[in-house]
Backbone bond lengths (Angstrom), bond angles and torsions (degrees), N, CA, C in turn:
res aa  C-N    CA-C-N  psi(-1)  N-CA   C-N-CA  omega(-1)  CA-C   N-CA-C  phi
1 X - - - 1.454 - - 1.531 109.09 -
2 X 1.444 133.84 111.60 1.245 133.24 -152.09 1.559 104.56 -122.46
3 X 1.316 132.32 114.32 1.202 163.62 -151.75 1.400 99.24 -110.81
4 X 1.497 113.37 139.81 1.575 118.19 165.09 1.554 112.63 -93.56
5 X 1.168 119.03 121.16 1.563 104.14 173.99 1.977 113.78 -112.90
6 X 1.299 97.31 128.94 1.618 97.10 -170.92 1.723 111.14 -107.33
7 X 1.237 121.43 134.92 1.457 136.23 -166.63 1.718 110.61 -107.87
8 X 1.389 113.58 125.92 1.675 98.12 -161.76 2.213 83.01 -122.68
9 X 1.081 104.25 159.07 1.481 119.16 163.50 1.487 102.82 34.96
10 X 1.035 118.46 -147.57 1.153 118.24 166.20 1.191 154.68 -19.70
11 X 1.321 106.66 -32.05 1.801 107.96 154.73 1.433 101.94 -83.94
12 X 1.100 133.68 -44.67 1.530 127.85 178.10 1.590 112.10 -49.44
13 X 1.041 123.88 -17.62 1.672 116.99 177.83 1.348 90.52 -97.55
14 X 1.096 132.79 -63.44 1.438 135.14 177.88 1.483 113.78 -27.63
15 X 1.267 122.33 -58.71 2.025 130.00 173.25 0.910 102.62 -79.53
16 X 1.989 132.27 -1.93 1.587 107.38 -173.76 1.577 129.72 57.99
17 X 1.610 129.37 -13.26 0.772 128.12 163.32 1.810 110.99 -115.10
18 X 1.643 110.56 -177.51 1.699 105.84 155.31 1.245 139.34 -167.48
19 X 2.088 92.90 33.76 1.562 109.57 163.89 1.668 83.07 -157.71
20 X 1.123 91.91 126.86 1.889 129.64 161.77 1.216 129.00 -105.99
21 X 1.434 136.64 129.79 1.593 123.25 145.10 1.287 104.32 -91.68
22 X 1.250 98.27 134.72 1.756 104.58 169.85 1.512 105.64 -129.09
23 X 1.244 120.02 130.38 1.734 127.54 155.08 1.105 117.96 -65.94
24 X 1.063 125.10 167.89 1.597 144.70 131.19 1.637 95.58 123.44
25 X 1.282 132.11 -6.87 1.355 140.28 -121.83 1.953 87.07 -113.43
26 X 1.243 115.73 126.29 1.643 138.78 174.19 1.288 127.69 -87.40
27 X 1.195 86.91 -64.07 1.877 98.53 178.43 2.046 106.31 -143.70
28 X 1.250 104.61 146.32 1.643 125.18 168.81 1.341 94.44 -5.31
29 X 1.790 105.43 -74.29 1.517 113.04 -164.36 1.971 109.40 -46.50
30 X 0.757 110.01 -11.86 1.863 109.26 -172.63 1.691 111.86 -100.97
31 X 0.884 89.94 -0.81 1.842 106.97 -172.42 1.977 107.99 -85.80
32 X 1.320 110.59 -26.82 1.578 111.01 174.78 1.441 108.50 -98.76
33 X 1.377 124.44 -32.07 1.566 121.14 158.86 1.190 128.40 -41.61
34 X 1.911 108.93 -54.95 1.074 125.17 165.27 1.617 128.95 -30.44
35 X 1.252 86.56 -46.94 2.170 101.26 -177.07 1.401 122.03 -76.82
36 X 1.645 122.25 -36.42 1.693 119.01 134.00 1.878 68.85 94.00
37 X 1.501 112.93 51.46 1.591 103.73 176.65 1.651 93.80 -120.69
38 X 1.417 113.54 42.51 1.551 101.64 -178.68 1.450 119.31 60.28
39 X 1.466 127.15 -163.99 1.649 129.47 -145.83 1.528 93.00 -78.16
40 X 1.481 121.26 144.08 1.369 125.91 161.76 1.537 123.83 -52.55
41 X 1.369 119.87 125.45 1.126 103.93 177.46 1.922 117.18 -59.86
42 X 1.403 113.92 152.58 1.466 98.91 152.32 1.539 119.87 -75.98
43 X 1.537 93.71 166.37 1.229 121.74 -175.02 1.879 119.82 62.30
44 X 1.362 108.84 8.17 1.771 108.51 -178.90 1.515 95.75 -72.65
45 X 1.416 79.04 149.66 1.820 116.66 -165.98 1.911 89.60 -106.44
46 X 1.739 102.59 131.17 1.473 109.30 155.03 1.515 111.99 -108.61
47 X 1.077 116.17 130.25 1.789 117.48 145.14 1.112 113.14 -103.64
48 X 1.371 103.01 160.53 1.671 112.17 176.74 1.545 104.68 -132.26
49 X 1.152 122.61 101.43 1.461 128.82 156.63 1.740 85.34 79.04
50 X 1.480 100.55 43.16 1.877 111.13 156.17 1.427 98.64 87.36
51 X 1.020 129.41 3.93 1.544 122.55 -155.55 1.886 110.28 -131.52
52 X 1.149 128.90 91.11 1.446 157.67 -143.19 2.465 76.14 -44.54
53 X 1.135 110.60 138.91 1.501 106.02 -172.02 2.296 90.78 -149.78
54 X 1.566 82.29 154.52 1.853 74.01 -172.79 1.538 91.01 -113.86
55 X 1.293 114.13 -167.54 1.538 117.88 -153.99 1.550 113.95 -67.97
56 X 1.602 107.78 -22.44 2.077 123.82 -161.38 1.116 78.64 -93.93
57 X 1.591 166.71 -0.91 1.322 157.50 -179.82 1.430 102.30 -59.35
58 X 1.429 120.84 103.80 1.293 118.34 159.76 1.089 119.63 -70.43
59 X 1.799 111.31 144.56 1.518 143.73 -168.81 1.353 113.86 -74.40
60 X 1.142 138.60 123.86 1.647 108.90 168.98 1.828 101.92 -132.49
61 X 1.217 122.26 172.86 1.832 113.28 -169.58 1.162 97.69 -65.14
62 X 1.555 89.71 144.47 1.523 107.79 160.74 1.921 115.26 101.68
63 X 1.637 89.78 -19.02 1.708 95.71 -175.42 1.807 120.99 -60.55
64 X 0.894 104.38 121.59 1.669 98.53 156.02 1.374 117.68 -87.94
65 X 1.459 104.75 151.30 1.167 128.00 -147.27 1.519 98.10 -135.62
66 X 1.500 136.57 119.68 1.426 130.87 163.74 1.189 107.01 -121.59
67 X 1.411 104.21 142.21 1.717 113.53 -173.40 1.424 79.41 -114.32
68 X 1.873 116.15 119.80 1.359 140.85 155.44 1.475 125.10 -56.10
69 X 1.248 144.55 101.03 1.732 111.34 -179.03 1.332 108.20 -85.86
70 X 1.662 112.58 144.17 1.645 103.72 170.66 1.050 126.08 -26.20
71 X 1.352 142.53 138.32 1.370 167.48 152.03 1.635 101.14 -41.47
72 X 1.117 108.39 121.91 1.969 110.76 178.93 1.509 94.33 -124.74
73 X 1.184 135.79 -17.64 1.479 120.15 160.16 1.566 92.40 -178.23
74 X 1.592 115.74 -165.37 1.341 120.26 -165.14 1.854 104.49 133.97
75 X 1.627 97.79 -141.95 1.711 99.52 -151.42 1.796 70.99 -103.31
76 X 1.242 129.62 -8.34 1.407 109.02 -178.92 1.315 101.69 -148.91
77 X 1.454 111.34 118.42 1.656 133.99 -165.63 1.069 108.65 -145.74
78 X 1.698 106.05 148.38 1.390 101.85 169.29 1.531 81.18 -152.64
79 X 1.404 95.29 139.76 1.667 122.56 -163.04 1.356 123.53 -158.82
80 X 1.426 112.64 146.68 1.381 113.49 170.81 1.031 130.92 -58.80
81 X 1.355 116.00 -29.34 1.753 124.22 -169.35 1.249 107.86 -75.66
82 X 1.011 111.22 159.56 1.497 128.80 174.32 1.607 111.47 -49.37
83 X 1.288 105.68 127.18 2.038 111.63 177.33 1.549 123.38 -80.73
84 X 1.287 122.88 114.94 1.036 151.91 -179.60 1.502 118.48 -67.94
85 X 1.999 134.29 73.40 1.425 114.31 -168.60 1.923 94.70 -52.43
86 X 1.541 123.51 -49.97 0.895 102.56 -148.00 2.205 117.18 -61.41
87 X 1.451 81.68 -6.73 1.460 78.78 -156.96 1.467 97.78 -79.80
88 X 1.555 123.36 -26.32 1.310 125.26 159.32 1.474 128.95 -55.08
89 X 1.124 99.52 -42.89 1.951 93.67 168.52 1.363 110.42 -68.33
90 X 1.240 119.29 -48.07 1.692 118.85 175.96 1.622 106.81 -48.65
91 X 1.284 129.27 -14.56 1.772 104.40 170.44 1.240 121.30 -111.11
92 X 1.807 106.96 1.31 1.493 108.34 146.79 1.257 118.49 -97.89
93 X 1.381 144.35 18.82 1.523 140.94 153.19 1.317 140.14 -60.48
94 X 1.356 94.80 90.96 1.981 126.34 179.70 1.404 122.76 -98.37
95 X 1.215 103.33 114.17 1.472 128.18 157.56 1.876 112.48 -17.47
96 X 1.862 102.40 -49.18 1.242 115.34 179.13 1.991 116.87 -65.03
97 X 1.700 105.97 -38.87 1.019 130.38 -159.42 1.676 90.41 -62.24
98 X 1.924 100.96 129.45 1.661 104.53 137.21 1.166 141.01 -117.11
99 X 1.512 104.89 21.47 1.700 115.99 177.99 1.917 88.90 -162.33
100 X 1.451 97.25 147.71 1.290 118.29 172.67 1.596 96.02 -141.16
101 X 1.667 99.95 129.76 1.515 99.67 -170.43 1.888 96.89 -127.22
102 X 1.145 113.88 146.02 1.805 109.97 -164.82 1.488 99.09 -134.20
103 X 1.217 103.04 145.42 1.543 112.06 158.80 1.760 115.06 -120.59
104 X 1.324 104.21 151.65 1.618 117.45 179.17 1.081 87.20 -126.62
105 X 1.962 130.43 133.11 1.092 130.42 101.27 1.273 165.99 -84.39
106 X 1.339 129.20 118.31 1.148 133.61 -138.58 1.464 107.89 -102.38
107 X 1.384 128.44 168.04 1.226 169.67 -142.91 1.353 102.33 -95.30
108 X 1.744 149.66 61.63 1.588 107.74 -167.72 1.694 98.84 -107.56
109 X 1.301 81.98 -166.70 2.128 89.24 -164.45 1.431 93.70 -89.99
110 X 1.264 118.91 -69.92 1.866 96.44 -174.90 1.778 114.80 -87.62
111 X 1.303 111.55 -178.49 0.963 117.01 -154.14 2.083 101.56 162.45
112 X 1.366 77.23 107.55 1.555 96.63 -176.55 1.148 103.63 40.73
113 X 1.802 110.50 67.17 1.323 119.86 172.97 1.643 135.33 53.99
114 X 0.888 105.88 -2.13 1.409 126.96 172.20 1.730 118.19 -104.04
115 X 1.210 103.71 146.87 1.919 118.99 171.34 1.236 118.78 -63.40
116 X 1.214 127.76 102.38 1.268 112.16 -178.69 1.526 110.80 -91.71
117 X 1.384 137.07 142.59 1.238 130.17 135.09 1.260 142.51 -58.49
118 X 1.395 116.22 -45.78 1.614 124.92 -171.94 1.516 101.92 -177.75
119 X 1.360 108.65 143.32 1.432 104.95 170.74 1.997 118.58 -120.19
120 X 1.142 94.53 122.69 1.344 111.19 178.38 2.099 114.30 -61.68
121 X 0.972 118.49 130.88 1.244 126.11 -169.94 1.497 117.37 -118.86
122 X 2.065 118.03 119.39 1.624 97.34 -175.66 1.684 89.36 -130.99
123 X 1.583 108.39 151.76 1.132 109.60 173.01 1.907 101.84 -130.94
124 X 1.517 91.91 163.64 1.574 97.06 155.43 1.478 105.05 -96.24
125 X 1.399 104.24 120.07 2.304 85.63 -157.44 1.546 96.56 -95.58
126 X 1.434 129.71 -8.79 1.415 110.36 -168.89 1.543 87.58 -80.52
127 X 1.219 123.17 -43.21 1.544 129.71 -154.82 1.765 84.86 -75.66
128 X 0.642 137.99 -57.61 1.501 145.11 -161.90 2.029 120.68 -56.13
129 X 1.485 87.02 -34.74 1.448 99.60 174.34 1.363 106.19 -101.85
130 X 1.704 130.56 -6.57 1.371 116.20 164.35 1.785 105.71 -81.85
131 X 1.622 113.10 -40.79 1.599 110.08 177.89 1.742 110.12 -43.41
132 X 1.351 107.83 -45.41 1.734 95.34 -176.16 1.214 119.23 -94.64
133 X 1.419 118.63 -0.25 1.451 113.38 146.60 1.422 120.48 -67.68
134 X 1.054 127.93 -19.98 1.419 138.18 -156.48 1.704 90.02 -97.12
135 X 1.554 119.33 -49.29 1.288 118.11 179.11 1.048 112.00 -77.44
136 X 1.319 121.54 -29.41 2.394 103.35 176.27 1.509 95.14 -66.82
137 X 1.878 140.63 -27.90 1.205 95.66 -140.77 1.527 104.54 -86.35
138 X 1.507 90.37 -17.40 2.329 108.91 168.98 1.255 97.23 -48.16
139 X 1.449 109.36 -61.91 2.010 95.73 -156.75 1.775 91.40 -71.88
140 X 0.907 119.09 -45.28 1.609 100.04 174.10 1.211 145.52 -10.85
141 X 1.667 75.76 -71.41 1.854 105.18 164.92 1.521 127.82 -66.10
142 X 1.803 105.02 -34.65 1.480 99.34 -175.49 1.904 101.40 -93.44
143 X 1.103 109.36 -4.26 1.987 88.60 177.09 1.727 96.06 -132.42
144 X 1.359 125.47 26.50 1.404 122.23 137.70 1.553 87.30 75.42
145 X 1.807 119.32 55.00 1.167 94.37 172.22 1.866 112.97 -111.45
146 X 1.201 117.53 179.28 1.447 115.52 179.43 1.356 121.53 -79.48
147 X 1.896 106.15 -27.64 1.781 114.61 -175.15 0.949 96.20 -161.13
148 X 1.454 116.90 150.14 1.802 120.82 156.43 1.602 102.46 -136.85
149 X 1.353 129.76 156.23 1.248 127.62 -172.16 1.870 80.70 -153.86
150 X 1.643 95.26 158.42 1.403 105.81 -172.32 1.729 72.96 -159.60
151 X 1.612 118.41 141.24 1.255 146.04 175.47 1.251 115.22 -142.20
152 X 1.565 144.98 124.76 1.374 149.49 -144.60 1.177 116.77 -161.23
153 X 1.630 106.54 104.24 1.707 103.76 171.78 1.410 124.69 -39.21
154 X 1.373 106.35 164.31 1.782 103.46 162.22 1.570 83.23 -135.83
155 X 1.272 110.02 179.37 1.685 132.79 152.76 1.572 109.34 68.14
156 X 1.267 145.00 -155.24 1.021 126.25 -163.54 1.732 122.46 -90.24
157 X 1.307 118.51 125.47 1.613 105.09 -176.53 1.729 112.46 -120.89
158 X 1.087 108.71 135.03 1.329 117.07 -158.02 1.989 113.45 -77.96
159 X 0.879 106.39 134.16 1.810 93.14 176.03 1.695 113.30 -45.13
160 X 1.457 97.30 121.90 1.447 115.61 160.06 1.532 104.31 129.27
161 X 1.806 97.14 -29.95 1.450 98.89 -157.34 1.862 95.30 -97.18
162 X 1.761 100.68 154.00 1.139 105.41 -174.62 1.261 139.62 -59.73
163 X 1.387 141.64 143.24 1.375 131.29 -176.75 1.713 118.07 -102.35
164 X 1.673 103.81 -35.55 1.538 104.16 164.94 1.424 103.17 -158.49
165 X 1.185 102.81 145.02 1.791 122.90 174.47 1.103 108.71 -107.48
166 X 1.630 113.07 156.19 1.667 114.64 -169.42 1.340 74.80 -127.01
167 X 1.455 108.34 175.09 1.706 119.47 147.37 1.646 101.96 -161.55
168 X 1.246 113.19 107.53 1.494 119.60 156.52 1.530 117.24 -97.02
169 X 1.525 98.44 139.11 1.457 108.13 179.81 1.831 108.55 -122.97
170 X 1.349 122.66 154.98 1.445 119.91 -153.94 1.200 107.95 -157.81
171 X 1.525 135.31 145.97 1.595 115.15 -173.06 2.174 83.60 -92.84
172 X 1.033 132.19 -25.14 1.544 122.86 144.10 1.581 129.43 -88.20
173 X 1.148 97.09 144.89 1.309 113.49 176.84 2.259 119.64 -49.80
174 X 1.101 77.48 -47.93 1.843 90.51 -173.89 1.271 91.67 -58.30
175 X 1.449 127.10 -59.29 1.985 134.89 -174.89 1.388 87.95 -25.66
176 X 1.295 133.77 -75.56 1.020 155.35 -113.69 1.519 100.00 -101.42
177 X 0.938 119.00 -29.87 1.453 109.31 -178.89 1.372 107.54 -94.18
178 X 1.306 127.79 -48.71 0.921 149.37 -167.34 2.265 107.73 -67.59
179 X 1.453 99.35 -22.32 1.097 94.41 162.96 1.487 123.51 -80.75
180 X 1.154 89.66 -52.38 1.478 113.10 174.99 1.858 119.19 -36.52
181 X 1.521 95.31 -27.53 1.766 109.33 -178.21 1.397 100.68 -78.98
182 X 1.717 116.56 -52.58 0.969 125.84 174.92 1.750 132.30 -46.31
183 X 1.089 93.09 -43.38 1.784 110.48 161.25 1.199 118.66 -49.91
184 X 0.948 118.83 -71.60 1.604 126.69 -176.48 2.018 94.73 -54.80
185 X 0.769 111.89 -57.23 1.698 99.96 -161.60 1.129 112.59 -81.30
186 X 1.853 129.59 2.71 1.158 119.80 168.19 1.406 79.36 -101.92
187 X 1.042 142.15 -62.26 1.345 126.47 -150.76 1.330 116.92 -55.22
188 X 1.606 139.54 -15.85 1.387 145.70 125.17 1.738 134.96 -35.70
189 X 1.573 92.59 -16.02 1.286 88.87 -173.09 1.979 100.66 -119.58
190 X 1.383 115.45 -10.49 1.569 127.49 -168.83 1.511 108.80 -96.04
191 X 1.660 100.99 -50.81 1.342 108.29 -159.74 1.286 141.64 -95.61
192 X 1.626 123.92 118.02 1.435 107.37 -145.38 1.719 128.33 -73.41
193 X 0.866 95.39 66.06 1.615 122.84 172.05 1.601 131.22 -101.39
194 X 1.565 110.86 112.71 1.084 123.44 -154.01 1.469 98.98 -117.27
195 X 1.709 108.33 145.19 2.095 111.93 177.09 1.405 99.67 -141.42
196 X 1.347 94.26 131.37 1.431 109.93 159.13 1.406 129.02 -112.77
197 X 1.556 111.14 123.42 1.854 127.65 -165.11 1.744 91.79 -85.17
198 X 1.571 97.93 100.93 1.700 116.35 157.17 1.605 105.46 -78.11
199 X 1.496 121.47 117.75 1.135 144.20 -157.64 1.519 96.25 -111.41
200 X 1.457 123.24 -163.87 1.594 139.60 163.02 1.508 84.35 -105.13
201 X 1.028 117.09 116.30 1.659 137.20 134.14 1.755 93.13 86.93
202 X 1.448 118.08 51.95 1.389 131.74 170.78 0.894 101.35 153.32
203 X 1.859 111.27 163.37 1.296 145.24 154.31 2.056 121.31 -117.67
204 X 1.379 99.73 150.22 1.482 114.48 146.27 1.344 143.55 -130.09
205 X 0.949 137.50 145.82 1.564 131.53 167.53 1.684 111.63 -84.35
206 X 1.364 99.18 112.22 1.139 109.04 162.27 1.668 151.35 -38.51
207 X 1.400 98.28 -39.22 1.501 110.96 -168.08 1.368 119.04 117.52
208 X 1.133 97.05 154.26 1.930 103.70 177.62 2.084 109.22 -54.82
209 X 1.060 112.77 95.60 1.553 94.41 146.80 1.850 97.46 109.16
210 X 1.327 90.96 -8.12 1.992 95.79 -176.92 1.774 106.94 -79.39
């Protein structure tokens, strides 16, 4: 039963090649054994025939198979370092585009009546940067835009300073804003991203995505 297997960036320089048929192959999980490229990286992403698949995914002929490598930055990140609006509009910047509309969220001191000091930030980041890939390419598709980028602290962020930037770009203006609204409030409600409000003399955890 002969399977296509496809190699992107980094594993593709690594195997030297970056389309295979390979036999013998059952399920997802048998597909990195198969390649004899040493320890799995963490966090690699499988699809099967385009469609995000976990390791018990049975094989059947004819399937393609892409081994993803973790995401280290791009139009959807989530990172410790400090957030960049400009660097977010720069990976939606189109030739096509006539409005790019952005959001910053920021850091403030109170918050449900209380002092805040700083808020601590946790994600599941492989799962977290496939959810908002998965959400620009919908709003993409449904308001006809050219780019969307979403960038997301993790770890501790200090009041004032940003926690996530959007940037939608649109050959109209309304596309563009209107995605951009949309982003932020699904991406609060999808993405597994968790905050905790460091107070004077306590803490809480917020919730996924607040």
């Amino acid at each position: 039963m002969p399977v296509t297997v496809r190699l992107f960036a980094g594993l593709r320089e690594r195997a030297g090649w970056s389309r295979r048929e390979l036999e013998g192959l059952a399920r997802v999980g048998d597909v990195w054994p198969a390649l004899d490229l040493g320890e799995e990286p963490g966090g690699l992403l499988y699809a099967v025939n385009r469609e995000y698949a976990d390791a018990g995914h049975k094989l059947r002929d004819g399937d393609e198979v892409a081994l993803i490598p973790p995401v280290s930055g791009g139009a959807f990140r989530v990172t410790e370092e400090p957030l960049s609006l400009d660097a977010v509009v720069g990976e939606v910047a189109d030739e096509r585009a006539g409005g790019v509309a952005t959001f910053t969220g920021t850091v403030r001191r109170q918050s449900r009546g209380r002092e805040v000091r700083y808020l601590e930030y946790e994600a599941y980041t492989e799962m977290a940067e496939e959810v908002m890939a998965r959400l620009a390419a919908e709003l993409e598709d449904v308001h006809e835009l050219c780019g969307l980028a979403i960038h997301h602290r993790v770890g501790r962020v200090e009041i004032g300073e940003p926690s996530v930037v959007i940037a939608a770009s649109a050959p109209h203006r309304q596309a563009a804003l209107t995605a951009c609204r949309e982003a932020i409030d699904r991406l609060k409600e999808t993405v597994p991203l968790w905050k905790k409000e460091v107070y004077e003399g306590g803490e809480e955890w917020v919730g996924r995505g607040s």
